[in-house]
N, C-alpha and C positions, 0 to 999 in steps of 0.2 A: 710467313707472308713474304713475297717475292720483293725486293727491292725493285723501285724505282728508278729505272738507267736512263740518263738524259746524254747525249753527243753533242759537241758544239757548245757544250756550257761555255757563255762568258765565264774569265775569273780575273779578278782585281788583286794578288798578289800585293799585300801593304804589310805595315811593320804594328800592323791593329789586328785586334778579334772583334769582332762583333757577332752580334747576342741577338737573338727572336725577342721581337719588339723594339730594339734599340735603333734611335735616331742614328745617324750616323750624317755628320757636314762631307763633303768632298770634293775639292778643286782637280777638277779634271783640263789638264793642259797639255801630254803628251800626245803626240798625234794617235798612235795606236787607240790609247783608254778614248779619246774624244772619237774616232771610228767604233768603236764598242759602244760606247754609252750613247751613241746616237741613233744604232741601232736596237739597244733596249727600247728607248722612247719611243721609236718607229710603231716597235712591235710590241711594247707596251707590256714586256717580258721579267726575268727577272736575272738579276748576274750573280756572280758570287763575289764576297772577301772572303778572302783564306790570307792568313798569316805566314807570313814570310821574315824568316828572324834567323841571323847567320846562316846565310845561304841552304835556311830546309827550310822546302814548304812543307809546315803543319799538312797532316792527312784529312782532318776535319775542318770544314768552313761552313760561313752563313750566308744562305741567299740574301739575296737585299733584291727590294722596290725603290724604284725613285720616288719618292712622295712630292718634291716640288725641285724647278728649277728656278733658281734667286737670280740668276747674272748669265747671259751670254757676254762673250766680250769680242770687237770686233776680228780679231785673231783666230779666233774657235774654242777660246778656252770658256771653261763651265763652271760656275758652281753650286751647286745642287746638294738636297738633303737627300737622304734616302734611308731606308727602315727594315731591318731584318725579318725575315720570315720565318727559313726554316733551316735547320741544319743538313750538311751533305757530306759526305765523302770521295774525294777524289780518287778514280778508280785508274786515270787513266790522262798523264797529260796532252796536248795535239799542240801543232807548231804548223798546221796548214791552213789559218786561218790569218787575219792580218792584227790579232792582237791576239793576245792568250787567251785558251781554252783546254775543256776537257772532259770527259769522259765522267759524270757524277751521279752517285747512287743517294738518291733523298732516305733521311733516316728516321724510322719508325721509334717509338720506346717502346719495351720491352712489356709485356702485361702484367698487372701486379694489382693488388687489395691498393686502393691509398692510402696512404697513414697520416690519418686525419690529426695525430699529434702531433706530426714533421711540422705538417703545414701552418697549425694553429702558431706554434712556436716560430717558426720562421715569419710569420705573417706580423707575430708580437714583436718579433726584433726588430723586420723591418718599419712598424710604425712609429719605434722609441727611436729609431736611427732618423728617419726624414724629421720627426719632433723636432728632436736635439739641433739636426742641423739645418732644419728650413723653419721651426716654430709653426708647423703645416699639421693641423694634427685631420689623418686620412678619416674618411666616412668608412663605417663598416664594409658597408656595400660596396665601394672601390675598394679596399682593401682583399675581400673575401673573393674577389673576380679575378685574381691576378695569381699568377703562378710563379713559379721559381723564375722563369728566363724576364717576365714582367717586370718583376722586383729588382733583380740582378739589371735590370738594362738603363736603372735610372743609378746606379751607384758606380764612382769609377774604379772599379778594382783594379789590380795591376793584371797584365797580360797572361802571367800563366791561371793566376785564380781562371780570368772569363776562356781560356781555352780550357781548364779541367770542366767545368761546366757545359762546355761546350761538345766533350767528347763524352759527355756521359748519356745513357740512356734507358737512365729511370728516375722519373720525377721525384719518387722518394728521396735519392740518394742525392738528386740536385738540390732537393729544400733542405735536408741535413746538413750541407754543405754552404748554402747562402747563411743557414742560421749561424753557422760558424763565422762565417765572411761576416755580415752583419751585425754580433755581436764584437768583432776585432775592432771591427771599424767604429762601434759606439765607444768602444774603449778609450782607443786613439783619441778622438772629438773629445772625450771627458778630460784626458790629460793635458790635450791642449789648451781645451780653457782654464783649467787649474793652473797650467805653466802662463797664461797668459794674465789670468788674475795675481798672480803672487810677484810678475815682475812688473806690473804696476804700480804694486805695493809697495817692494821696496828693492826693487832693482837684479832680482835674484830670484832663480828656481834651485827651487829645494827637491831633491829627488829623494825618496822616502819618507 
């Protein structure tokens, strides 16, 4: 299947990834980004984040939609939420527009059987991880609706986990991968209340 080439992409070049589904907050104040994001809303379009972290930008990024504007301020600055779509590739940057852009191929996954075990498993970790840490415990049917980038967009991982995620492209190998993430992260949350209960107790964590 032929990729999808778009010219003229907005890109939002930050020191974040973002994820398909994930909210994302963003104070837009430099002139350029408030000329860009002004013209998303115009055209009711969509920009991109791509990660920018010691002077490389990541090759992979995530489109994002505005979903809402919370604050004009009399100056022009913005602050808005906005929500991942779809992942891209940057093929190609331009410098003749009046904010950053470029040249992006929308990215497909790969075709494949599902494995209905990844998911099962992935989908178990993630509801023992919101449990533990929100006492939320999910409805099946939300649960069973939601896929790797779903799951992944409500949890804060650090920067490189959501960019390996982000460059991957097959669902399988991304619920393999959150089910890893998400049991690390049940782990952590377990130690931390054990370290939290014991120095209550009597002023001291015991390690082992």
């Amino acid at each position: 299947m032929a990729e999808e080439l778009v010219r003229d992409f907005p890109l939002f070049p930050l020191g974040i990834v973002a994820l398909p589904h994930e909210y994302v907050p963003l104070h837009i104040f430099e002139e350029r980004y408030r000329t860009m994001i002004g013209e998303v809303l115009e055209s009711d379009s969509e920009f991109g984040i791509i990660w920018r972290a010691d002077d490389e930008t990541k090759p992979v990024g995530c489109a994002c939609i505005i979903t809402e504007v919370l604050e004009r301020m009399d100056d022009g600055r913005m602050n808005i939420v906005t929500r991942g779509t779809r992942p891209f590739r940057l093929v190609d940057e331009q410098d003749d527009l009046p904010y950053p852009a470029g040249t992006v191929a929308f990215l497909d996954d790969v075709e494949e059987e599902p494995d209905f075990d990844a998911a099962a498993s992935a989908r178990d970790a993630y509801a023992e991880l919101v449990e533990q840490a929100t006492d939320n415990r999910l409805a099946p049917e939300e649960l069973g609706a939601m896929d790797a980038y779903a799951m992944a967009a409500t949890v804060d991982f650090g920067l490189d986990a959501k960019q390996g995620l982000l460059d991957l492209r097959s669902e399988n190998a991304r619920l393999r991968l959150v089910l890893r993430l998400f049991r690390a992260a049940t782990k952590r949350l377990d130690f931390i209340e054990r370290a939290q209960a014991r120095a209550r107790s009597n002023g001291k964590v015991r390690f082992g």
